[in-house]
N, C-alpha and C positions, 0 to 999 in steps of 0.2 A: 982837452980837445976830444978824446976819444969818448968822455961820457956824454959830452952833446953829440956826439954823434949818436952814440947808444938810445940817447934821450929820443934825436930826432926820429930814428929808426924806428923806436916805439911807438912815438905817437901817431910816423907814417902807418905803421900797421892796425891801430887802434880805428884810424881814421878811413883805411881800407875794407876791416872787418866791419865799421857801420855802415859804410856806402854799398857791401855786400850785402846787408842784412836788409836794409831798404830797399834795395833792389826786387826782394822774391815780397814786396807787400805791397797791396790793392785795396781798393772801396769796397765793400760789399754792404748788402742792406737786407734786412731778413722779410721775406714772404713766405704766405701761406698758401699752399697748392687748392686749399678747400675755402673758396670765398665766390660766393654768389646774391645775386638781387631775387629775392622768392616775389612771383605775383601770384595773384588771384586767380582763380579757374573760374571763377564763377560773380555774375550781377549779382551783390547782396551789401547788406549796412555792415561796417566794420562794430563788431560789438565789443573788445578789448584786445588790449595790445598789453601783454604782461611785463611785457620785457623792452627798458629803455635803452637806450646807445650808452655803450659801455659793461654793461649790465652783460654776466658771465649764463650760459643758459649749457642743461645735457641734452646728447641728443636725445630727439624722438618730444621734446619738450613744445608746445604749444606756446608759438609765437605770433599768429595772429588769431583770433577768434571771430567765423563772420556769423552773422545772422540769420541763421537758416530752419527758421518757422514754416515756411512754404516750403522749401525742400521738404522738411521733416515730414508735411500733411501729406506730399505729393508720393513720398513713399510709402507712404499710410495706405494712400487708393490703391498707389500698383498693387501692393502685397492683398489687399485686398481682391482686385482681379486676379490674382493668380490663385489665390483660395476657390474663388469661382472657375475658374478653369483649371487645373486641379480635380474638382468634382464632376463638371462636365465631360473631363477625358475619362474616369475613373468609368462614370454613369455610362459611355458610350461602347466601352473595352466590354463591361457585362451583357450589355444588351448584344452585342457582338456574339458572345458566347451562347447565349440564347437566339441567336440568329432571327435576329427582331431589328439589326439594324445594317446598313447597306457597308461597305468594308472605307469609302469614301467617306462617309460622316464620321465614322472613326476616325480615319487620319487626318478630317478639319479639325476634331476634339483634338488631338494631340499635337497641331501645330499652334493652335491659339492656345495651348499652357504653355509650350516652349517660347511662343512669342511675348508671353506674360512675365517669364522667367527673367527674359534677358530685358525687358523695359524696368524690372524690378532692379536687376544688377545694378542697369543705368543711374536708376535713382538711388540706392545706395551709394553707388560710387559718387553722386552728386553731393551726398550728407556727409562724406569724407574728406572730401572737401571744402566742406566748411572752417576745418579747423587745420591751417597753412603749420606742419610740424618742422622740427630741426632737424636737419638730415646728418649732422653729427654734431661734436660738443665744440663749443665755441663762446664768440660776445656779440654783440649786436653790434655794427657800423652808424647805421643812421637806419632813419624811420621815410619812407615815403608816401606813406599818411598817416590819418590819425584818428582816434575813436570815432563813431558816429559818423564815421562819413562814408557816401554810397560809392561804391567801389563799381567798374567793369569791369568786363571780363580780361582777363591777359595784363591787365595794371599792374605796373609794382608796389609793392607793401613794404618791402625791411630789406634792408642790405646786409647779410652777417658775412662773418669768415670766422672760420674754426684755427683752433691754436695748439692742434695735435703735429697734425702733417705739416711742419714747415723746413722750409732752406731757403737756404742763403745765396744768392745773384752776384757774383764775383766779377767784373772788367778786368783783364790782363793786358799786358800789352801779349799780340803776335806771336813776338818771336820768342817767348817762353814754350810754345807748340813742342819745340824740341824735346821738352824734358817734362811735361803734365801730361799727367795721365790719370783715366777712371778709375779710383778707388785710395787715390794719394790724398795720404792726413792733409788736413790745414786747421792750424789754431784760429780761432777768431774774437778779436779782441773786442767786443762790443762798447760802444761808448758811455761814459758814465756808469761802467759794472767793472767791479776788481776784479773778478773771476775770470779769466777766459773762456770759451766754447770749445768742444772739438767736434770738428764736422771732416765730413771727404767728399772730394770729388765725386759728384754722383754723373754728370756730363756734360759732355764738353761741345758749346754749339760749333757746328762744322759752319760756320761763316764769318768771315772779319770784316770789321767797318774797315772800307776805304781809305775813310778821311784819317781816321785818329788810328789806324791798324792795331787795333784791339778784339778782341776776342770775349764772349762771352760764357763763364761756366758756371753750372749750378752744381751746388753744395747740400749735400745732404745731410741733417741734424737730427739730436738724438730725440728721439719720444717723448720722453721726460722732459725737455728742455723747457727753460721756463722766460724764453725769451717772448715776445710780442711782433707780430708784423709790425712793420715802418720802421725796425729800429736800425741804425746801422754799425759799422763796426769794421773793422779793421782786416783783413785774413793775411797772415800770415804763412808763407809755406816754407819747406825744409827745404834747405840747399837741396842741388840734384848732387846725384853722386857722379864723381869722376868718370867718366868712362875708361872701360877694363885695355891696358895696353896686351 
């Protein structure tokens, strides 16, 4: 009699230590802080698109290429007017000095090179534009056009997200508030991977859903990690400790 009791005892504890353990575990699912749709600044034909959905790219890497012939000429002229005005400020500054010319025609020469200058910027900056770059390392998502097609301005072209900067999006119930706090471990068990993850608490949103009184907290993951957005996975967190009598 006494070993079924011993028996019972055990496996009541067995069965209290799991029910404790699943208690402190929730859904989570890994996102990336750095994921955006790139458009176009500028009317022009889509000349290549190197990089397809899936496809891993560095930053700084050229992910659309548009067609920009007329930019290129039209930078051509400005630089050219600023050669010409350039010479005419120069030409007007000496005659200045020779006092052959009035102090007013000097300072028209020297606002139409400055106004040359900056229409020249402009069109530089329009031939930079050309070529839509990766603003950090990452994969492509999807494509929202495609070679050879005339593009407007403010269009979208490519959707990426990078796969440096990521965490993980935890649901808790509420009333764990008591005992989570910013910077506490949590293992996360990702699905279909043996390994586990260790991430922490990075913050804690200050609002609970009404209906389901849950709580929402993001998880901060390590650098290296070589997880994927969308994937989900498990978090697991450590019992709290007893509070000090």
């Amino acid at each position: 009699m006494r070993q079924q009791l011993n028996l019972g005892l055990f496996l009541a504890l067995l069965a209290s230590a799991a029910s404790a353990q699943a208690e402190y575990q929730a859904r989570a699912v890994i996102k990336s802080l750095d994921r955006a749709v790139l458009s176009g600044e500028l009317a022009a034909r889509v000349q290549r698109i190197p990089y397809l959905p899936g496809d891993a790219f560095e930053k700084g890497a050229a992910l659309v290429e548009l067609d920009c012939a007329l930019y290129d000429a039209q930078a051509e002229k400005v630089a050219a007017e600023v050669r010409a005005a350039r010479i005419k400020s120069e030409n007007a500054r000496e005659l200045d000095a020779l006092n052959s010319i009035g102090g007013l025609d000097v300072a028209l020469a020297q606002s139409e090179y400055s106004q040359a200058l900056a229409e020249l910027k402009i069109a530089r900056l329009n031939t930079e534009r050309c070529v839509i770059k990766a603003p950090w390392r990452g994969r492509v998502v999807g494509l929202r056009v495609n070679a050879h097609e005339n593009i407007r301005q403010q269009q979208e072209l490519i959707e990426v997200v990078g796969d440096q900067n990521l965490e993980a999006e935890v649901v808790v119930p509420a009333a764990w508030l008591s005992w989570l706090a910013v910077g506490q471990p949590i293992s996360l068990q990702v699905d279909n991977l043996p390994e586990p993850e260790s991430a922490e608490v990075r913050a804690i949103i200050p609002a609970i859903d009404a209906v389901s009184q849950t709580v929402l907290l993001r998880a901060k993951l390590p650098e290296n990690t070589q997880l994927i957005p969308g994937m989900s996975a498990t978090a697991v967190f450590s019992e709290p400790a007893p509070a000090a009598e």
